[in-house]
VODRENRO-779933 format. One record per residue: residue in three letters; chain; x, y, z of N, C-alpha, C in turn. Coordinates in nm, 3 decimals. Example, Ala and Ser with C-alpha at 12.3 -4.5 7.8 and 13.67 -1.06 7.14 Angstrom:
2
ALA;A;1.319;-0.569;0.780;1.230;-0.450;0.780;1.320;-0.330;0.780
SER;A;1.285;-0.225;0.708;1.367;-0.106;0.714;1.290;0.003;0.787
// end
This chain:
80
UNK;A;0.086;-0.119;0.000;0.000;0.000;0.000;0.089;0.123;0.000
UNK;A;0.095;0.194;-0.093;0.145;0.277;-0.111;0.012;0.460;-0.088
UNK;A;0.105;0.543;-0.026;0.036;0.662;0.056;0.000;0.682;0.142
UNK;A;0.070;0.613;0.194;-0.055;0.633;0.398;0.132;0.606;0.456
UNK;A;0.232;0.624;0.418;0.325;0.663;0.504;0.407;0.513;0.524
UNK;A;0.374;0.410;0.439;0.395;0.263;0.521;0.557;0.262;0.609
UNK;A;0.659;0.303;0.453;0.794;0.308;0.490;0.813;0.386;0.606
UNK;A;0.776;0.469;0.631;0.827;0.588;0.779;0.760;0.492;0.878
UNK;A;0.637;0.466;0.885;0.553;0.368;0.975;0.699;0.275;1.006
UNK;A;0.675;0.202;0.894;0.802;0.052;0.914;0.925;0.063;0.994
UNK;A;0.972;0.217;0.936;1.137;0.230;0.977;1.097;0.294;1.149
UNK;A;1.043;0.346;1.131;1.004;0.381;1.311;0.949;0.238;1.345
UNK;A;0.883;0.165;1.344;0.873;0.054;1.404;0.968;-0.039;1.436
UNK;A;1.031;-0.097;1.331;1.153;-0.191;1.292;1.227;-0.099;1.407
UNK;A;1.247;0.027;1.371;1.398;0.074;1.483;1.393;0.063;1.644
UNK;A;1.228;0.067;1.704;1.207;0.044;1.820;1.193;-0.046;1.840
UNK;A;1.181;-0.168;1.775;1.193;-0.328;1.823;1.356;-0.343;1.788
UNK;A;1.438;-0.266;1.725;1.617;-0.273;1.775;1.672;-0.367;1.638
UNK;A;1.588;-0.366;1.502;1.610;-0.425;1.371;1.619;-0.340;1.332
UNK;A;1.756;-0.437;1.213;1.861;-0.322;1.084;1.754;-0.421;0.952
UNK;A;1.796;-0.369;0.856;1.723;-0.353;0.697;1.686;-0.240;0.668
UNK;A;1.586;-0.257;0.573;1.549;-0.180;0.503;1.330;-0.176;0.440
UNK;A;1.344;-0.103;0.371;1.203;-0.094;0.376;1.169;0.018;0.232
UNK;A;1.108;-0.067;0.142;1.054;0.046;-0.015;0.930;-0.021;-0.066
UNK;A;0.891;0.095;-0.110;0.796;0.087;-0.248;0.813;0.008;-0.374
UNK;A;0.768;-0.102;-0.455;0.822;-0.113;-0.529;0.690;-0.056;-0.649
UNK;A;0.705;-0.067;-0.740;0.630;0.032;-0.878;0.493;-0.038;-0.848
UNK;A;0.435;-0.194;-0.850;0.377;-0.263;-0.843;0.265;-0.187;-0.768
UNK;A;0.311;-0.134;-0.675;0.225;-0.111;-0.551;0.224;-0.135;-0.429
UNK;A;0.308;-0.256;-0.406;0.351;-0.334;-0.287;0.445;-0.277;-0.249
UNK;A;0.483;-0.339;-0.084;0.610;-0.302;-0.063;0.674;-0.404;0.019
UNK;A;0.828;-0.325;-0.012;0.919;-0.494;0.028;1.009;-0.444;0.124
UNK;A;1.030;-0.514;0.249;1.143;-0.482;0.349;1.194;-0.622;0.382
UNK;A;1.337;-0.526;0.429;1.425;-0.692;0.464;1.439;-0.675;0.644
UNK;A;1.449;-0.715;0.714;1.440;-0.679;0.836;1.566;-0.806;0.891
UNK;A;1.685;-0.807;0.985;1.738;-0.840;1.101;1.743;-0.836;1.208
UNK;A;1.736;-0.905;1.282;1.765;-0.900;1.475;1.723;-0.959;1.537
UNK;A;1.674;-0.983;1.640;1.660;-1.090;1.716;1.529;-1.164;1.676
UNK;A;1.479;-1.301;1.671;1.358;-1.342;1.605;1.261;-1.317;1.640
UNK;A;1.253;-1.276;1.757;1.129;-1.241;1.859;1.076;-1.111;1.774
UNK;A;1.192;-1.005;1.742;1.147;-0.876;1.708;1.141;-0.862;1.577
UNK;A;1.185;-0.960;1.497;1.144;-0.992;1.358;0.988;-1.037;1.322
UNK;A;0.968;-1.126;1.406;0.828;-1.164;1.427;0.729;-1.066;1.478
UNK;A;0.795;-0.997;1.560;0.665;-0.845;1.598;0.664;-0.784;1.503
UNK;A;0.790;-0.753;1.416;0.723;-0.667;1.307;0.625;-0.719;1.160
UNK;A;0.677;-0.867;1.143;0.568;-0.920;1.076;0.444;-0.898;1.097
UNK;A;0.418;-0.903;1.226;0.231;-0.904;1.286;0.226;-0.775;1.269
UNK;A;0.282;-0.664;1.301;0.312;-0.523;1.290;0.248;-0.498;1.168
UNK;A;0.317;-0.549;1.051;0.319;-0.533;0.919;0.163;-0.551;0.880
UNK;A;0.098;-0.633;0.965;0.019;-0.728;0.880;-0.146;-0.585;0.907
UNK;A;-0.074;-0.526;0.993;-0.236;-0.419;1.002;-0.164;-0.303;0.960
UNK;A;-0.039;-0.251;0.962;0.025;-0.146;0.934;-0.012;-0.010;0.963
UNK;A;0.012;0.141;0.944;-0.097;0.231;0.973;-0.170;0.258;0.920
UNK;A;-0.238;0.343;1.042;-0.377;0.407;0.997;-0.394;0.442;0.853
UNK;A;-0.494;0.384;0.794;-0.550;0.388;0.657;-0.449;0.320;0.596
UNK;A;-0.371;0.222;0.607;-0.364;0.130;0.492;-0.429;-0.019;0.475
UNK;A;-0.414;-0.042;0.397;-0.502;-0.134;0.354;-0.428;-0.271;0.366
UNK;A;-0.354;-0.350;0.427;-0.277;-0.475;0.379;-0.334;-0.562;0.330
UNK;A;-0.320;-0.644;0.212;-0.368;-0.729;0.149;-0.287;-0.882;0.174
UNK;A;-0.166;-0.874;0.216;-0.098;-1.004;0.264;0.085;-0.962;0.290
UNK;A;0.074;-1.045;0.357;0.226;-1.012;0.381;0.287;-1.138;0.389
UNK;A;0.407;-1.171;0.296;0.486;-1.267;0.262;0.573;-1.293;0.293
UNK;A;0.675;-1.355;0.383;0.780;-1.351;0.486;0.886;-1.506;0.335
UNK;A;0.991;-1.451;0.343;1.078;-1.506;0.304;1.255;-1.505;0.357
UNK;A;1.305;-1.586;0.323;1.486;-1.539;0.351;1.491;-1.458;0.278
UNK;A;1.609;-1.405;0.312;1.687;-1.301;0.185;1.830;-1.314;0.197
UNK;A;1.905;-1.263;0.103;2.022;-1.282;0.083;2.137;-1.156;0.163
UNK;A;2.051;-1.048;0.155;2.137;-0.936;0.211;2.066;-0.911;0.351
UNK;A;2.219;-0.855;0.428;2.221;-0.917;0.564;2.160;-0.768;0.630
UNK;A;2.146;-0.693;0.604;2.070;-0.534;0.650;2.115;-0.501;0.778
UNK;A;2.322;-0.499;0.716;2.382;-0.440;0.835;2.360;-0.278;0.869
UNK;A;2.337;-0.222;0.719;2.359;-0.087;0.765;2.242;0.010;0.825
UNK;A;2.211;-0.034;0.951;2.027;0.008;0.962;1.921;0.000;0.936
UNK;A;1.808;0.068;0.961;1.702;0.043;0.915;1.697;0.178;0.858
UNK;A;1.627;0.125;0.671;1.616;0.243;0.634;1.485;0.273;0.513
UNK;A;1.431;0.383;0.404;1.345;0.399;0.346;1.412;0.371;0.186
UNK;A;1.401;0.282;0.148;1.457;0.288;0.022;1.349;0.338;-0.080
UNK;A;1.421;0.392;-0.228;1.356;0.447;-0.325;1.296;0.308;-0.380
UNK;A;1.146;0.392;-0.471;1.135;0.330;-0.526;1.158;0.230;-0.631
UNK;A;1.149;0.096;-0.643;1.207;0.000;-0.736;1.098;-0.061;-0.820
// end
């Protein structure tokens, strides 16, 4: 869901549960973040994810590995 703020939502969330990655828009409409840190707080932000803020709409959220390790913070990436 793109317009209701998701990425700023995410990166303030992700940073107070103490997880590095990242977090964008991609053209589609969707959006994709990579998230690290402890599993407990990986998992809060999944459920996090899954109502997101006020006025967005989530339609599903898809949890996978990833390859890059999201040492350098948590952050808002451009659109892809």
């Amino acid at each position: 869901m793109q317009g209701v703020g998701y990425r700023i939502w995410a990166t303030r969330t992700a940073a107070n549960l103490g997880l590095r990655g990242w977090v964008g828009n991609r053209r589609d409409g969707s959006v994709e973040a990579l998230a690290t840190g402890a599993p407990e707080a990986v998992a809060a932000l999944v459920e996090a994810c899954r109502q997101g803020p006020y006025g967005a709409c989530v339609a599903a959220v898809t949890v996978a590995e990833a390859g890059d390790d999201g040492s350098l913070g948590f952050d808002a990436l451009s659109t892809v």
